[in-house]
N, C-alpha and C positions, 0 to 999 in steps of 0.2 A: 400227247399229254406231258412229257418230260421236257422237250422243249417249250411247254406252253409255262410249265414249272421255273427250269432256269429263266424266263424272258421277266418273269416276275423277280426273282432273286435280286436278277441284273439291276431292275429299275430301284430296288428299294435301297440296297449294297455300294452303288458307284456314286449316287449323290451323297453317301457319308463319308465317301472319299474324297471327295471334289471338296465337302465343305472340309475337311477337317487340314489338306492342300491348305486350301486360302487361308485359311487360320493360321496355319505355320508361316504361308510366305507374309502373310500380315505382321506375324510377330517376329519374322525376320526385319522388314519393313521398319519395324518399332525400335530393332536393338539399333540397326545400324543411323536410325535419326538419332537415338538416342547418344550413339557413339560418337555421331557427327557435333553432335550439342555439347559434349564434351571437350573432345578435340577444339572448338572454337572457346571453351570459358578459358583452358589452358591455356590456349595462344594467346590469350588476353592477358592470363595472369603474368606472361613469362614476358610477353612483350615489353619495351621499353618506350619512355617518348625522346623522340629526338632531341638535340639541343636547340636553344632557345637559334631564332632565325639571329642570322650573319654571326653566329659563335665567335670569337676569334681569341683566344686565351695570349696572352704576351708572356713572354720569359724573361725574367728579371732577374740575374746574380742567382741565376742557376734554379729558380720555382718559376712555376706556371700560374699566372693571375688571369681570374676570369677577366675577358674583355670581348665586344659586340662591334664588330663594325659592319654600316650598311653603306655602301657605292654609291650617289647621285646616279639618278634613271633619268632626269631633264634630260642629260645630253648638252648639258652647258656647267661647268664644276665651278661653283660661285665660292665655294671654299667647304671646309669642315667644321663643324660645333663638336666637342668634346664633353658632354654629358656630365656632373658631377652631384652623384644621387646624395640625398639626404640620410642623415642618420637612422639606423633601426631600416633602413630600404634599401633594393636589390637595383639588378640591371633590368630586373622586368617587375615594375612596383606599380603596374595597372592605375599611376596617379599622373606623373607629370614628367617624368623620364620615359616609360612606354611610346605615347605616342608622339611625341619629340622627335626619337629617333626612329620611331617606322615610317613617322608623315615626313620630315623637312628632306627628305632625300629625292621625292616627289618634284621639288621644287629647286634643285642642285645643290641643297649642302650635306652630302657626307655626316653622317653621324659618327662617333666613335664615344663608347661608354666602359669604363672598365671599376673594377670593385675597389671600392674603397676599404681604407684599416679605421673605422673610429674607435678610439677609448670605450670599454666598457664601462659602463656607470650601472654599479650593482644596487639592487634594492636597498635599504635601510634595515638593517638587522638588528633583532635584539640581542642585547650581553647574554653571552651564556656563562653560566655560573661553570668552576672549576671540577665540578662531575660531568655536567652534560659536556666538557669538552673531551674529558677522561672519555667516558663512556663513548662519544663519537669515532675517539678517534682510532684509524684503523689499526688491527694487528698485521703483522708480514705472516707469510702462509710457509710454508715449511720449502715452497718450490723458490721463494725469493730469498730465503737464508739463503739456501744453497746456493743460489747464484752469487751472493755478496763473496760466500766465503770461498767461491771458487775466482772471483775479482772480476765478474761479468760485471758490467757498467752500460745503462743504458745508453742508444743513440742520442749523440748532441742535438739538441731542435735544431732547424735553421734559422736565423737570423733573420727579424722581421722585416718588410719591404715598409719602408715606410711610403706616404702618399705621392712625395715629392719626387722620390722615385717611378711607383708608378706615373705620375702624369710626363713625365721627363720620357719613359718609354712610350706611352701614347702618342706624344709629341714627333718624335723618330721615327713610329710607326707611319704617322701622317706625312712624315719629310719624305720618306722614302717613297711615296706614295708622287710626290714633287707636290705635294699643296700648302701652299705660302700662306693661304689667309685663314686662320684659325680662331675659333669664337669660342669661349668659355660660358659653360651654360651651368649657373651653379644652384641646386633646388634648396630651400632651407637650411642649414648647416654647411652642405654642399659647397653654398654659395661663400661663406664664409672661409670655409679653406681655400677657394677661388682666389678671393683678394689675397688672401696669408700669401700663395706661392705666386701673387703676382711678380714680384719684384725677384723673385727668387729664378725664374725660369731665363734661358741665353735667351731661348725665340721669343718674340716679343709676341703677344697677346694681341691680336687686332681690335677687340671687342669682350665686353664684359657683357651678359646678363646673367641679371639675381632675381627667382622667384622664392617670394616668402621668405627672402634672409634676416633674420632676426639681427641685432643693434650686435656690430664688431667687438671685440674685445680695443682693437685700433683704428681710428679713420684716417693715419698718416699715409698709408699710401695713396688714397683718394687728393689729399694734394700736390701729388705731382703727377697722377694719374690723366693723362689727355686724352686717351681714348674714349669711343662711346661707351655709355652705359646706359644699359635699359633698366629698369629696377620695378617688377612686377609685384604687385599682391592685391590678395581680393578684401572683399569687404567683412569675409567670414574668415578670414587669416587668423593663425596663431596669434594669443595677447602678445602686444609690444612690435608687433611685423609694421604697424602703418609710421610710428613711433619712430622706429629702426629708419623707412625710409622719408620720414620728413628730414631726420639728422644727417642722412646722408646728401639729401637734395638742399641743404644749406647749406653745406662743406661744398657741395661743387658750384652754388653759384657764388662763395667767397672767394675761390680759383677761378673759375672764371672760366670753369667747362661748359660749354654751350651746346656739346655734345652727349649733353647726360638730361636722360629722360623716363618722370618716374610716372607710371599707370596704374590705378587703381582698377580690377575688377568688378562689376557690383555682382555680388551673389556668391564669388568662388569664395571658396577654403582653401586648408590648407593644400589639397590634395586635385581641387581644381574640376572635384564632381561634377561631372555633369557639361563641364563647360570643356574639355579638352580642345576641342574646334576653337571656342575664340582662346584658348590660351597658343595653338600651334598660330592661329590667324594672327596676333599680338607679335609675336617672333618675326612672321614671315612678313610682315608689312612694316614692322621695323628695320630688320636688314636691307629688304629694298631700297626703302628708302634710305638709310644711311651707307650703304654700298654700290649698289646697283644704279639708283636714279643717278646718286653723281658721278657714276661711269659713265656714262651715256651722256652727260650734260658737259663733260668734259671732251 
């Protein structure tokens, strides 16, 4: 009878241990997904993204300038293009400098793109009357007294790099590299400082192209300028872009360059939406043909 008692006990007793077991190892189960779900938002947060592909910062009179260089993958080095981004735009402006230098290396020219200084041009602001300037402006805090009257003086800035500078070090970067034929690739404004430092640089410039360059402040160096030029823009360009390049394609055929050739895209903007493909396919079938075909026919 007592054992018929405990056989009972046993049966009703051990399944509320088993379940209440799996309960806990379930809600261990729970913490450590839980732990683990954490541990991975963390790594996410602290994580960083690498720098942009081919990094390459240059050193200039002592500062580090962002710059990107990417290596011809042909396996034939047809020369370098030297990127020079447009105003208010980076070394990765997802419009007309991005795939420039990720595609034309594909097809042997070396890219290299480095940050430009342009002027800032500040909004248009209203007068402020002689309170709201009172009022704005700031008081020193009791930690900056004491710095003046102890004769602390801030760090001097350093000395700005100007453009002409950097592209003079891009250029070296490339020499040192041994690449002789170098193409200036100038996007909007970009393009414009192109021309300015043409006549300014020792190495001679093999080649010009200008997409979307708006109407020069100068057209004097276009004549005496012999080299090729390409001179890009689309049909949705900035006002004044098509303007820009009729002036310039009458300047070169009063010179007598026969090397200068202006294209019309139908449909791009400024930025070249959509059409990235036929704007790198414009470049590379230009250079062929004005470098490559007459290597070869030579």
């Amino acid at each position: 009878m007592k054992t018929f008692i405990f056989v009972l006990l046993a049966l009703f007793i051990f399944p509320v241990n088993i379940y209440a077991a799996d309960e806990g190892s379930a809600a261990e189960d729970e913490m450590v997904k839980t732990q683990s779900e954490t541990s991975d938002e963390s790594s996410g947060i602290v994580s960083q993204r690498s720098p942009i592909k081919g990094y390459q910062p240059l050193t200039i009179a002592g500062q580090e300038i962002a710059a990107t260089y990417l290596e011809e993958t042909l396996g034939e080095r047809h020369g370098a293009i030297i990127l020079l981004h447009d105003q208010a735009e980076e070394l990765e402006d997802q419009g007309v400098i991005t795939p420039l230098r990720h595609q034309m290396p594909q097809y042997g020219w070396s890219t290299l793109t480095i940050a430009l200084d342009y002027p800032f041009e500040p909004d248009i602001l209203l007068s402020a009357t002689a309170e709201n300037v009172s009022e704005a402006a700031p008081t020193e805090t009791a930690s900056e007294e004491t710095a003046k009257a102890e004769g602390k003086q801030k760090k001097t800035p350093l000395p700005a790099i100007s453009n002409a500078q950097r592209l003079d070090a891009a250029i070296a970067f490339l020499k040192e590299k041994e690449i002789d034929r170098i193409i200036y690739v100038g996007h909007g404004v970009g393009g414009n400082l192109a021309v300015t430092l043409l006549d300014t640089e020792t190495t001679p410039i093999q080649a010009l192209i200008l997409v979307g360059t708006p109407a020069l402040k100068t057209d004097k160096v276009f004549k005496t300028f012999k080299h090729p030029v390409l001179d890009l823009y689309g049909t949705n360009d900035l006002a004044g872009a098509a303007e820009a390049v009729q002036q310039r394609k009458t300047i070169m055929k009063r010179t007598g360059n026969s090397q200068y050739v202006a294209r019309k895209i139908a449909g791009a903007d400024h930025l070249f939406t959509g059409l990235q493909t036929t704007l790198v396919n414009s470049l590379r079938g230009w250079l062929k043909v004005t470098f490559l075909d007459k290597k070869k026919s030579n």
